[in-house]
C-alpha positions as CSV (number, residue, x, y, z in Angstrom):
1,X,-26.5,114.3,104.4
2,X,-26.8,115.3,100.7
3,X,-24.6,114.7,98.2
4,X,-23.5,118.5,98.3
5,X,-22.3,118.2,101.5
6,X,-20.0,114.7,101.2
7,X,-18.4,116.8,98.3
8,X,-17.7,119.5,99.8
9,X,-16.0,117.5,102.4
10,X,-13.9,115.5,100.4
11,X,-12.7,118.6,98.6
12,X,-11.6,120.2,102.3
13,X,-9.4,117.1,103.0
14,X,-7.9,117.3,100.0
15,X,-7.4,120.8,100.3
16,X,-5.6,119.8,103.6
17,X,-3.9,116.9,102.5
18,X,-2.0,119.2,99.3
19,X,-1.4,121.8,101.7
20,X,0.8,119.6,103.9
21,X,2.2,118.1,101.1
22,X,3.5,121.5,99.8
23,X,4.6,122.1,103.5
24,X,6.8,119.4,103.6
25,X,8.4,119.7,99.8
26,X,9.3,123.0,101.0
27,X,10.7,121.5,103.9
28,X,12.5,118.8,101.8
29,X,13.7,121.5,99.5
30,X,15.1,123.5,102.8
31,X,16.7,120.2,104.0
32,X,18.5,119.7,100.4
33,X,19.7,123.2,100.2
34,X,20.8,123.4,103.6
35,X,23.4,120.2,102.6
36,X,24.2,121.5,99.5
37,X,25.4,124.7,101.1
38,X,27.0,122.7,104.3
39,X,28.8,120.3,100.8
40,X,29.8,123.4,99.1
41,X,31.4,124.8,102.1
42,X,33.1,121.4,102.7
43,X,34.6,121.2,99.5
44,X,35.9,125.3,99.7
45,X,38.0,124.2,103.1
46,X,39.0,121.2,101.6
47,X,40.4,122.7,98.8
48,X,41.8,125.5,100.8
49,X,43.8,123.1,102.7
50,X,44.5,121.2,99.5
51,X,46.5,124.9,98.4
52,X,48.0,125.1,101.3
53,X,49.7,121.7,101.8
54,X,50.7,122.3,98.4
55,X,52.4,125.9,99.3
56,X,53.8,124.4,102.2
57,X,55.3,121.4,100.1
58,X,56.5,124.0,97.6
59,X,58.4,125.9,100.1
60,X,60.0,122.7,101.8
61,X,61.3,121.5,98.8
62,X,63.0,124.9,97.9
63,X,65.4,124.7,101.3
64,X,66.3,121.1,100.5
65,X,70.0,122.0,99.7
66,X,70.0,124.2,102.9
67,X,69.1,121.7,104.7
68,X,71.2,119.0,103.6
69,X,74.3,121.2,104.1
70,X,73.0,121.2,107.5
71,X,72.6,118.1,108.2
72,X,76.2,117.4,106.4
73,X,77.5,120.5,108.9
74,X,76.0,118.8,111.7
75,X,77.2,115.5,111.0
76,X,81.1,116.4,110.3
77,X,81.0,118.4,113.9
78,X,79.6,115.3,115.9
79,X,82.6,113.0,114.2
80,X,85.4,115.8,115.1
81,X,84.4,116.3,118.5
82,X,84.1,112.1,119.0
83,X,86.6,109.6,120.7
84,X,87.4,106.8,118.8
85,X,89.2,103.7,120.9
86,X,90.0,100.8,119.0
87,X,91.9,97.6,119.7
88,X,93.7,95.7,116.9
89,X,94.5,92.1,117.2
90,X,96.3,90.0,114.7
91,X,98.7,90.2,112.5
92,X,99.3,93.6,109.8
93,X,100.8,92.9,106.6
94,X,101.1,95.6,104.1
95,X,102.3,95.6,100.9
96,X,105.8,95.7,99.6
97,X,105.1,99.3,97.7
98,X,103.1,100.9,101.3
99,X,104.6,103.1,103.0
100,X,103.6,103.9,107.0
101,X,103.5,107.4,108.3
102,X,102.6,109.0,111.5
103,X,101.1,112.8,111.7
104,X,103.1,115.5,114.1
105,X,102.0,114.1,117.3
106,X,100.4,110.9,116.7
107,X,102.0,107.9,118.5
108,X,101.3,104.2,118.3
109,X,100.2,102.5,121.7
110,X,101.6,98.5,121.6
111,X,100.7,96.4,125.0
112,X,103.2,94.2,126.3
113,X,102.0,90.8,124.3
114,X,102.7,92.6,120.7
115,X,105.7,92.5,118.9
116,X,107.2,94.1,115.7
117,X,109.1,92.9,113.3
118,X,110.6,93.8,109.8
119,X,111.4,91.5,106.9
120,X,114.6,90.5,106.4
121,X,115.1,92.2,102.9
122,X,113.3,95.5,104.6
123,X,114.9,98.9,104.5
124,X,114.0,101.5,107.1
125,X,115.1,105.3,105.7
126,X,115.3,107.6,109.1
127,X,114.8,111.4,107.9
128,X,115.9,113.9,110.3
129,X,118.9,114.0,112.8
130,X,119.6,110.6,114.0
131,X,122.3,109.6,116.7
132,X,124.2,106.6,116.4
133,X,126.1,105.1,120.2
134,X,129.7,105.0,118.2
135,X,132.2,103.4,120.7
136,X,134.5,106.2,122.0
137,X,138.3,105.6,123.4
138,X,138.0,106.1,127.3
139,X,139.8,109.6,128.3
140,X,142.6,107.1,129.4
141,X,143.4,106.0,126.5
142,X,143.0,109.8,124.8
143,X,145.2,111.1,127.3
144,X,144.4,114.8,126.1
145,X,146.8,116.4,128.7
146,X,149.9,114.6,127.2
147,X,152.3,117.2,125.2
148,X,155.4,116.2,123.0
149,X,158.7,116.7,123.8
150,X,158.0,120.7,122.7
151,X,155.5,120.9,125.3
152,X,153.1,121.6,122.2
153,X,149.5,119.9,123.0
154,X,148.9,117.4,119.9
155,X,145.7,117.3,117.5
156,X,143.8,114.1,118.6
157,X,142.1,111.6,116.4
158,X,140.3,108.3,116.4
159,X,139.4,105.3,114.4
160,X,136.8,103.2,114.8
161,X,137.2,99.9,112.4
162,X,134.5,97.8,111.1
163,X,135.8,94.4,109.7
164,X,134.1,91.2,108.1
165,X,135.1,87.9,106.4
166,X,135.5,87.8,103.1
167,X,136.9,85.0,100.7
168,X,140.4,84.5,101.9
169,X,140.6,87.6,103.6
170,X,138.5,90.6,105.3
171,X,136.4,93.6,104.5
172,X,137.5,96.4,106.7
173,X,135.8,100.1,106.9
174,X,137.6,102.5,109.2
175,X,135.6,105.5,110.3
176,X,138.3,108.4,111.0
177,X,136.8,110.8,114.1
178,X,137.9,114.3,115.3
179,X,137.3,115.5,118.7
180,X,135.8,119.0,117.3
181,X,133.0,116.4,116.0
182,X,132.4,113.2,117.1
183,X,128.9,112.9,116.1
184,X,130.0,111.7,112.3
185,X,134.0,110.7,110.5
186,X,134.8,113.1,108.7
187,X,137.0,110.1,107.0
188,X,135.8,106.5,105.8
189,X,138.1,104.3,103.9
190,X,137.1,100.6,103.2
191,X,140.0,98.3,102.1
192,X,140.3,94.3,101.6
193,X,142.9,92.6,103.6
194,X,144.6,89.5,103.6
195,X,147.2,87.5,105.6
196,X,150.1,86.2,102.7
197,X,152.4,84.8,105.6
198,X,153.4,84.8,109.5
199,X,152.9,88.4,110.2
200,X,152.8,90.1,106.7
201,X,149.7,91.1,105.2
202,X,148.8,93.0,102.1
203,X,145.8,95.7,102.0
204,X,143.9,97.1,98.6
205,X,141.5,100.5,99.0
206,X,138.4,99.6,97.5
207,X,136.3,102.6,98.6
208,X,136.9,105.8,99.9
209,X,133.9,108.0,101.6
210,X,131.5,105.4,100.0
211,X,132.9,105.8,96.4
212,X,134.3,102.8,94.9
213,X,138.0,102.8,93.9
214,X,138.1,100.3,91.4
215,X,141.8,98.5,91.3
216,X,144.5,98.3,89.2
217,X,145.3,95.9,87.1
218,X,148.2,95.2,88.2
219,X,147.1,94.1,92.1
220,X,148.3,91.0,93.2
221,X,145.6,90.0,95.8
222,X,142.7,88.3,93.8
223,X,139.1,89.3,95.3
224,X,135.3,89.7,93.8
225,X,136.0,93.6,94.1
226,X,131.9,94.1,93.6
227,X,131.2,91.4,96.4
228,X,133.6,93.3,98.4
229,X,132.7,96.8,98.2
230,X,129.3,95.6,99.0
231,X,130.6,94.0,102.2
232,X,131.6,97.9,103.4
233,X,130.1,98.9,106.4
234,X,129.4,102.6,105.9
235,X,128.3,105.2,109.0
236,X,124.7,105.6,108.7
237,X,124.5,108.7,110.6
């Protein structure tokens, strides 16, 4: 074989050898086009779905007071249409200045091992109509149907006395009733009393209607007249 020939040969093969070469960078080149389109694309949805999270966000955040009215709405109808049952057990003290009251209605529930009980220097203030079991003479001792000596059917009245000790003597309150109304006196008169001897005793008015009436100078019974109008007892009715 001449030299001719081997060079020609060699110059085939490397002919064949580019050729496949060129073949395959266009390949390549295809390959690396094909992922720069398949990134691109990628990175359009992701940003697409970037915008729209970010609308969606947006629109969320806009209906935040709506929806915490909601939620408060919500919230105050569960607790209005719920039971609460409690039990209490112990002892309740409130403070001098409280004051307890109950709504139209309402009622407090005790069970049979509670008790109640006020302080000693306590006031209770009742406000409304309150009905006080004052004693009553017996229809006996009324006798309604007795007339005078005219025949004439007499106006009948009642007392009702309320006494107590006091220094040497007593504290008496009289509460004067009529039939037409014995709910309340129409008459109250609180005097001291006091025994001077076998059967003789002298009386001072001290209040009438719960006014004090101070006394005269001139009194002969000696008494704390302040400690004694406080001793009164005065219908509470």
């Amino acid at each position: 074989m001449s030299e001719t020939e081997d060079y020609s040969d060699v110059a085939g093969f490397a002919q064949v050898i580019n050729s496949r070469l060129a073949s395959e960078a266009r390949v390549a080149k295809a390959i690396g086009f094909g992922w720069l389109c398949a990134g691109g694309a990628t990175a359009l949805c992701l940003f697409g779905g970037g915008v729209a999270a970010a609308f969606y966000g947006y629109s969320t955040t806009q209906s935040v007071s709506a929806s915490a009215e909601q939620v408060a709405k919500a919230i105050s109808e569960a607790f209005s249409r719920a039971t609460i049952h409690t039990a209490v057990d112990g002892e309740l003290t409130l403070s001098p200045d409280a004051a307890l009251t109950l709504s139209l209605g309402q009622t407090v529930k005790l069970t049979e091992e509670a008790s109640v009980a006020l302080d000693p220097n306590s006031s209770v203030r009742v406000v409304g109509d309150f009905k006080v079991d004052v004693p009553q003479p017996s229809k006996q001792q009324l006798q309604l149907d007795t007339t005078s000596s005219s025949k004439e059917l007499p106006f009948t009245q009642y007392t009702v006395f309320k006494g107590v000790a006091f220094g040497s003597g007593y504290v008496v309150t009289s509460w004067n009733f009529d039939l037409a109304d014995t709910s309340r006196p129409y008459y109250q008169r609180c005097y001291y009393e006091q025994n001077l001897e076998q059967g003789i005793a002298a009386t001072q008015t001290i209040a009438v209607d719960g006014s004090p009436r101070p006394v005269s100078a001139i009194a002969k019974l000696p008494f704390d007249f302040d400690g004694a109008v406080s001793s009164c007892i005065w219908f509470s009715g």
